[in-house]
C-alpha positions as CSV (number, residue, x, y, z in Angstrom):
1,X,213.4,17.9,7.7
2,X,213.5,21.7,6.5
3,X,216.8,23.5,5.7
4,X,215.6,27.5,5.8
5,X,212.0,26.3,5.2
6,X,212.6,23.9,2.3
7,X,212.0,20.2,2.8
8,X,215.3,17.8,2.4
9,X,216.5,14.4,2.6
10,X,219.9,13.7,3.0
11,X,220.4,11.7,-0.5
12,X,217.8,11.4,-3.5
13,X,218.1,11.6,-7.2
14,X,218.8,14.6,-9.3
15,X,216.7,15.3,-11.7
16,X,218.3,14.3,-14.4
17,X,216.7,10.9,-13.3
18,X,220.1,8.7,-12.7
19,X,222.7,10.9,-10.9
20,X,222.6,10.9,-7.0
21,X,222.1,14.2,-5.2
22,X,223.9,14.5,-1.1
23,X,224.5,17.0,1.1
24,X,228.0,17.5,1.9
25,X,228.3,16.9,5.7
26,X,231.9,18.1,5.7
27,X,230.9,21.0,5.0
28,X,228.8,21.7,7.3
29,X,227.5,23.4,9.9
30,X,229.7,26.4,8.2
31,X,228.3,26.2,4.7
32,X,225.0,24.1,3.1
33,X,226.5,22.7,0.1
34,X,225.4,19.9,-2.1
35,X,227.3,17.2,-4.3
36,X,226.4,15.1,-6.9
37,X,227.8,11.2,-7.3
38,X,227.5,10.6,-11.4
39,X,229.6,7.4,-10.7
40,X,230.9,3.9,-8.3
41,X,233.9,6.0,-7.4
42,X,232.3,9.1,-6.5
43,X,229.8,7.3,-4.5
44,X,232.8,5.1,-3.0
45,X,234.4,8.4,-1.7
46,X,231.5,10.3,-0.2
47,X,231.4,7.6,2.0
48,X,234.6,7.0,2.7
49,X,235.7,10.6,3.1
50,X,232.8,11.1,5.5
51,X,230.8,13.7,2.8
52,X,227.8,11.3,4.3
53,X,228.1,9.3,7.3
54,X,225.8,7.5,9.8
55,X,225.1,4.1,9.1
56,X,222.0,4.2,8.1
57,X,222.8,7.1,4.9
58,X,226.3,4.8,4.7
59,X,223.6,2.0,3.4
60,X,221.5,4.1,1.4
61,X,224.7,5.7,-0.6
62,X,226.1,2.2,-1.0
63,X,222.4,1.3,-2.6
64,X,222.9,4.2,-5.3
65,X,226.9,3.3,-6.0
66,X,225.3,0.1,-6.8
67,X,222.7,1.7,-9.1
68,X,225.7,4.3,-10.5
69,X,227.5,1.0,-10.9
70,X,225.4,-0.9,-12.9
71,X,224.1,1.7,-15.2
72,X,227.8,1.3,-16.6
73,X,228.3,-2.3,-16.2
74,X,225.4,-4.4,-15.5
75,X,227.3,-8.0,-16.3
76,X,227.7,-10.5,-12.7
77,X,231.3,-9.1,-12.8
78,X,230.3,-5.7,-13.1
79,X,228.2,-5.7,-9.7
80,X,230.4,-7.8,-7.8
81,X,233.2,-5.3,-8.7
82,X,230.9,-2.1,-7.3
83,X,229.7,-4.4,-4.4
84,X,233.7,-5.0,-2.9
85,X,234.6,-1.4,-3.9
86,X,231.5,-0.3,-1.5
87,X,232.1,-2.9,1.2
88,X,235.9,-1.7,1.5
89,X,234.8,2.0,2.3
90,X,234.1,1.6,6.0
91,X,234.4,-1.4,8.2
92,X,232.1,-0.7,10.9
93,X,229.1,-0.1,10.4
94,X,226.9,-2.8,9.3
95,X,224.4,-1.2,7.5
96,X,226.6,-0.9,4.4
97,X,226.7,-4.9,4.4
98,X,223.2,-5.2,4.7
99,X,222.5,-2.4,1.7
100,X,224.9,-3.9,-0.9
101,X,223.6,-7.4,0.3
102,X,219.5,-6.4,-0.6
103,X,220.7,-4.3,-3.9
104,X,222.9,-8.0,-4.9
105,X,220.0,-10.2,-4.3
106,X,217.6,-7.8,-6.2
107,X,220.0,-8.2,-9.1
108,X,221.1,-11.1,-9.1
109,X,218.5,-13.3,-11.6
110,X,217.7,-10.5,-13.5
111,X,218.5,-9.7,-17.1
112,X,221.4,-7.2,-17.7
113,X,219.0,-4.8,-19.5
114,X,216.9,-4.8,-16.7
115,X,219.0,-4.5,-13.6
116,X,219.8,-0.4,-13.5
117,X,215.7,-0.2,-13.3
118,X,215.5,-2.7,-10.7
119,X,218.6,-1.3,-8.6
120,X,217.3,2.3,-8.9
121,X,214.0,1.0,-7.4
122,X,215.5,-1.1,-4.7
123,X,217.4,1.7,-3.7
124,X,214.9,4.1,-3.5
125,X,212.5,1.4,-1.6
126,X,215.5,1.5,1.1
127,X,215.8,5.3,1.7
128,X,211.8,5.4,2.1
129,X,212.2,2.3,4.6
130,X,214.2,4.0,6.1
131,X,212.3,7.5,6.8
132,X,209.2,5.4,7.5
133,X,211.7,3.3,10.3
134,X,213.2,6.1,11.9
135,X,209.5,7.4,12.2
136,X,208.6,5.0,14.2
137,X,211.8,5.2,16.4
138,X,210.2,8.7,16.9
139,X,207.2,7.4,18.4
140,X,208.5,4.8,20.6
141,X,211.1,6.8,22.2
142,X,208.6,9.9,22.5
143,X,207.2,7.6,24.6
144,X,210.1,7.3,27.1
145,X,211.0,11.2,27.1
146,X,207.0,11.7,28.2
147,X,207.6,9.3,30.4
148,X,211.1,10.7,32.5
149,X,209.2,14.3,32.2
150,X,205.9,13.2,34.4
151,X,208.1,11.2,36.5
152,X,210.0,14.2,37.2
153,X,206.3,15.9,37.9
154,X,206.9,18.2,34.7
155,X,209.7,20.1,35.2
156,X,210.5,23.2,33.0
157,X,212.4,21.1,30.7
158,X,213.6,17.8,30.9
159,X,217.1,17.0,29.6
160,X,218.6,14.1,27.4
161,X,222.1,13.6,26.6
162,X,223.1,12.7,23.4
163,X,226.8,11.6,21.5
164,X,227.6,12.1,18.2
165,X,225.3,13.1,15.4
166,X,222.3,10.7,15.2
167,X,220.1,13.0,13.8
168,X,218.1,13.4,10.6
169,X,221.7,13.8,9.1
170,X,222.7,10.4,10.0
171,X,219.9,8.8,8.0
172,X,217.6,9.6,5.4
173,X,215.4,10.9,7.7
174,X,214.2,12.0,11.2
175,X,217.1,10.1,12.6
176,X,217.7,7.6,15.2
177,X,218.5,8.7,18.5
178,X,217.2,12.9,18.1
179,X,214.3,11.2,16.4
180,X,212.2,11.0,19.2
181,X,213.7,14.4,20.3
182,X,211.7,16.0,17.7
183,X,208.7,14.3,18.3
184,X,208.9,15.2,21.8
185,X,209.6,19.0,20.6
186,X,206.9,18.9,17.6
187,X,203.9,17.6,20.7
188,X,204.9,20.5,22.8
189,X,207.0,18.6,25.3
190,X,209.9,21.0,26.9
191,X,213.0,18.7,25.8
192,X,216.5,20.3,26.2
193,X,219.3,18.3,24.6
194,X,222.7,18.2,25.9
195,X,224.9,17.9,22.8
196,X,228.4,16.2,23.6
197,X,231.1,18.1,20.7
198,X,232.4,14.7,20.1
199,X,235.9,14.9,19.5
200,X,237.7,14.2,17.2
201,X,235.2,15.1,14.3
202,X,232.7,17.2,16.2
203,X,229.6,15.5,14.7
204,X,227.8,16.7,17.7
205,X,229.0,20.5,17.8
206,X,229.0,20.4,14.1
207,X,226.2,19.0,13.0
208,X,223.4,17.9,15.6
209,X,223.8,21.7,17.1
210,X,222.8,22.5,13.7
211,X,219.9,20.2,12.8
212,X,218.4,20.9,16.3
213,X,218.8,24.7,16.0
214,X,217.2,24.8,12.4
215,X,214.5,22.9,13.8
216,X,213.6,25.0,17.2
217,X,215.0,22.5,19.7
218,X,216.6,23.7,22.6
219,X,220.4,22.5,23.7
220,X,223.8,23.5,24.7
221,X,227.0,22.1,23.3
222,X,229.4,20.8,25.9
223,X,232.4,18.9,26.1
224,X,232.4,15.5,26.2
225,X,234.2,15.1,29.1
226,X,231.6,17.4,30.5
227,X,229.0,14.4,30.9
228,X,229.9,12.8,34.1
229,X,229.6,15.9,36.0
230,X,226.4,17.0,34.8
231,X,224.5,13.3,35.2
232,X,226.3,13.8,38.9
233,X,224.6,16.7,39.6
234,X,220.7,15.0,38.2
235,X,221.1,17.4,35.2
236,X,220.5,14.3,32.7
237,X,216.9,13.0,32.9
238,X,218.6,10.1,30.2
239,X,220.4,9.7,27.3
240,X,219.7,8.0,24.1
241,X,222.5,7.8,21.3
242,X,222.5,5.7,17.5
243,X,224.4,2.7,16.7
244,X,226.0,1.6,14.0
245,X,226.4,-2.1,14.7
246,X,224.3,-3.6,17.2
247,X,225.0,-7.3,17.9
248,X,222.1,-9.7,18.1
249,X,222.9,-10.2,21.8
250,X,222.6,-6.9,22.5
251,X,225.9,-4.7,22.7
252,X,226.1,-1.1,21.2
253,X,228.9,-0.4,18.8
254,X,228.8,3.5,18.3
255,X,231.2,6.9,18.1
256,X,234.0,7.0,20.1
257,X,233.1,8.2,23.8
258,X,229.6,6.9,23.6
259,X,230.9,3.5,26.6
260,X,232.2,6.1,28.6
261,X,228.7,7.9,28.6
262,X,227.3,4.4,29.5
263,X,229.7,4.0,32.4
264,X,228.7,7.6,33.9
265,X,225.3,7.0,33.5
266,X,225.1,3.6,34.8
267,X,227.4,5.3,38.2
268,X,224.7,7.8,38.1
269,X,221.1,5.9,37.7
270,X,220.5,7.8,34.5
271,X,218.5,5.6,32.2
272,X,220.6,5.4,28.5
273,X,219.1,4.3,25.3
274,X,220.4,3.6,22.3
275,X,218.3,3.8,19.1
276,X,218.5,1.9,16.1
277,X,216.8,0.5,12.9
278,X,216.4,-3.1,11.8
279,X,219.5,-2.9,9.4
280,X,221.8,-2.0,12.3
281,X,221.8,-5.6,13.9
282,X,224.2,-8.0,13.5
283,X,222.8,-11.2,13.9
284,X,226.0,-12.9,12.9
285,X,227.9,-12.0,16.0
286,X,227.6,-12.1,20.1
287,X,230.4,-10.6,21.6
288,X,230.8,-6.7,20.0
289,X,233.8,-6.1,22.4
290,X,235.6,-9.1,20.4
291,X,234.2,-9.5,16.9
292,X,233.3,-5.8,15.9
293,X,235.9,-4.4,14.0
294,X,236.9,-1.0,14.8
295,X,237.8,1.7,12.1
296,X,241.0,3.6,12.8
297,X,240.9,7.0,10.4
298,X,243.5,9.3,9.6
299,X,245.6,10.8,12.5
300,X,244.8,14.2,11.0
301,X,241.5,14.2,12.7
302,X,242.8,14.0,16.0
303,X,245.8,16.8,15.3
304,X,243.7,19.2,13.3
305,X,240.7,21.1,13.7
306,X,238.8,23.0,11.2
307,X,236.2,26.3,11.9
308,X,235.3,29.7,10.5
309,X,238.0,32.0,12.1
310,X,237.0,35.6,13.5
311,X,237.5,37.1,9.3
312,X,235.2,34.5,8.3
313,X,237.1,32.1,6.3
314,X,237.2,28.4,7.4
315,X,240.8,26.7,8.0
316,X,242.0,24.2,9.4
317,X,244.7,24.5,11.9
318,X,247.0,22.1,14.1
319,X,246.4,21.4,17.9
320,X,249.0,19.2,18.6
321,X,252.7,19.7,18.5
322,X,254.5,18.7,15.5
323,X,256.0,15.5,15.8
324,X,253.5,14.4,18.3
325,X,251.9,10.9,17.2
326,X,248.1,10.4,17.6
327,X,245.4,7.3,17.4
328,X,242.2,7.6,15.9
329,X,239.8,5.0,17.4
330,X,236.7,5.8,15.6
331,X,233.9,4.0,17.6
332,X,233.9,1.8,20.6
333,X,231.8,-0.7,22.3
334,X,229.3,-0.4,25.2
335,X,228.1,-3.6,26.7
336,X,224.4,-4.5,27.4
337,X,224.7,-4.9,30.6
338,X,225.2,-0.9,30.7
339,X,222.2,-0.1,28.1
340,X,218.6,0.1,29.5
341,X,216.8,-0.4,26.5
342,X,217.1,-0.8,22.8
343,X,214.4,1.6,20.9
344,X,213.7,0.2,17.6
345,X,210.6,0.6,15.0
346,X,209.1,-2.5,16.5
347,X,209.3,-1.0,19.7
348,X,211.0,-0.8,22.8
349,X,213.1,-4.0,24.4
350,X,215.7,-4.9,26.7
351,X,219.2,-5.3,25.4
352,X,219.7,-8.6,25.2
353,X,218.9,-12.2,22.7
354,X,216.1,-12.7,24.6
355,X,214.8,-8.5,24.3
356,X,215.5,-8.6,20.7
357,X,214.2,-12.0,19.5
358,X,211.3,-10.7,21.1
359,X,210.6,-8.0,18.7
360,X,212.1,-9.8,15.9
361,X,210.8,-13.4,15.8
362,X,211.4,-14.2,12.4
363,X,215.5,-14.1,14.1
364,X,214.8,-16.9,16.6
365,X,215.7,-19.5,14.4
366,X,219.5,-18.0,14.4
């Protein structure tokens, strides 16, 4: 995607040839800023202090701590070291398994001398897996916004909820759920996206308002409380949101607030995706209410906000009372039975074993 007409991924190498270039999301959508990881531990914090973030960037940052790691230490200890340090940063999303799992095994047998060239390539074969993946979400769900526009008989616009940021931001490109938002835009099709703020981080006020208004899309921030309402009064056409586990069974673990979407939209006959890449299935587990683990972040989140004041300086001020304990529940779980369709790069399928078996075959055998 462009960033004041200049092409950018979210993560790639410097030019130096070894160091590892990001944008810095908390930074964002106030200031563009970019960061360099030179080592494990930098790598380790940009993900765990949210400097990138969506699961499927998560992966591809854990795949360059890996190559950061082994370019210091490539012995069996040395990369089982980088891949526990990675795996500890965040416990939700399964991508960061799955990336530190492929970068191991293309490791593993290898000479020492010859491992940093093999884990820079791995790495870089993820990220463009990735852009070529959430590509082809694009198309499938371009599809489904086509179709809920000539259903409607081609209304001025038609309107799709979103939660969080799914965007371009959340991967290495295009994006998940906005993904097919911009393919919708980019063939002419009048899309307008409803952007909840998502509270407590603001990921959708903050940064999908921003991606979608560099790139020409119409949408209006709301609340997220605001969502119920609107679907009651058929100003939702549908919703599609990202993931960032996705059991093989079929239920959606994503940002905080994105169930109770589910729940208005089910109330409400509003058809709600949820798009997602290949690396975002568990296929170890079948109940996500029960077996997902659920990252609780710093209480700060919830008691402090941060935004450019009226003189132009950004700081971060407290909304709750002092004294005033608070809970920070990052993501929660939707069940299946609430989620019309999964929209993958194979395609589009039901959520369910049976739905997704049936796009991924090579899974059937457990």
């Amino acid at each position: 995607m462009k960033v004041d007409g200049k092409p950018y991924r979210t993560i790639w190498r410097h030019e130096d040839g070894w160091s590892v270039e990001i944008i810095d999301q908390t930074k964002l959508p106030h200031e563009f800023v970019l960061a360099q990881l030179t080592t494990l531990e930098d790598a380790a914090h940009a993900i765990k202090a949210m400097l990138v973030r969506g699961a499927p960037l998560v992966g591809a940052t854990a795949a360059y701590g890996m190559c950061l790691a082994v370019r210091e230490d490539p012995s069996d200890e040395g990369i089982d070291r980088a891949y526990q340090v990675l795996f500890a940063t965040r416990p939700t999303a399964v991508n960061l398994r799955w990336a530190l799992d492929v970068m191991r095994d293309a490791m593993r047998n290898l000479p020492r001398e010859k491992r940093a060239a093999a884990a820079y390539a791995k790495a870089a074969e993820i990220c463009d897996d990735d852009v070529a993946t959430c590509s082809a979400i694009g198309d499938h769900g371009l599809s489904l916004i086509r179709e809920a526009w000539e259903k409607k008989g081609r209304p001025e616009r038609v309107n799709v909820l979103t939660h969080c940021n799914a965007g371009w931001l959340a991967t290495v490109d295009w994006g998940t759920a906005l993904a097919p938002i911009y393919k919708a835009h980019d063939a002419g099709l009048p899309v307008h996206v409803w952007v909840d703020e998502t509270r407590p981080r603001n990921q959708g006020a903050s940064l999908s308002a921003w991606e979608l208004g560099r790139h020409g899309v119409p949408h209006t921030v709301i609340t997220d409380n605001a969502g119920g309402h609107i679907m009651q009064h058929g100003l939702v056409d549908l919703c599609i949101v990202g993931t960032d586990r996705t059991t093989g069974t079929g239920d959606v673990c994503n940002k905080i607030g994105t169930y109770l979407k589910a729940l208005a939209a089910h109330d409400n006959g509003v058809p709600f995706y949820v798009a997602l890449p290949h690396s975002t299935i568990d296929w170890t587990i079948d109940d996500g209410v029960k077996e997902i683990p659920i990252e609780q972040r710093d209480a700060a989140e919830v008691t402090e906000m941060t935004g450019r004041a009226a003189d132009g300086r950004i700081v971060t001020v407290r909304i709750t009372p002092e004294g005033s304990p608070a809970a920070n529940y990052a993501f929660d779980v939707t069940p299946r039975k609430y989620v019309t369709g999964l929209i993958t790069e194979r395609g589009v399928c039901a959520a369910s074993p049976e739905g997704l078996r049936g796009l991924y075959p090579e899974r059937s055998g457990g």
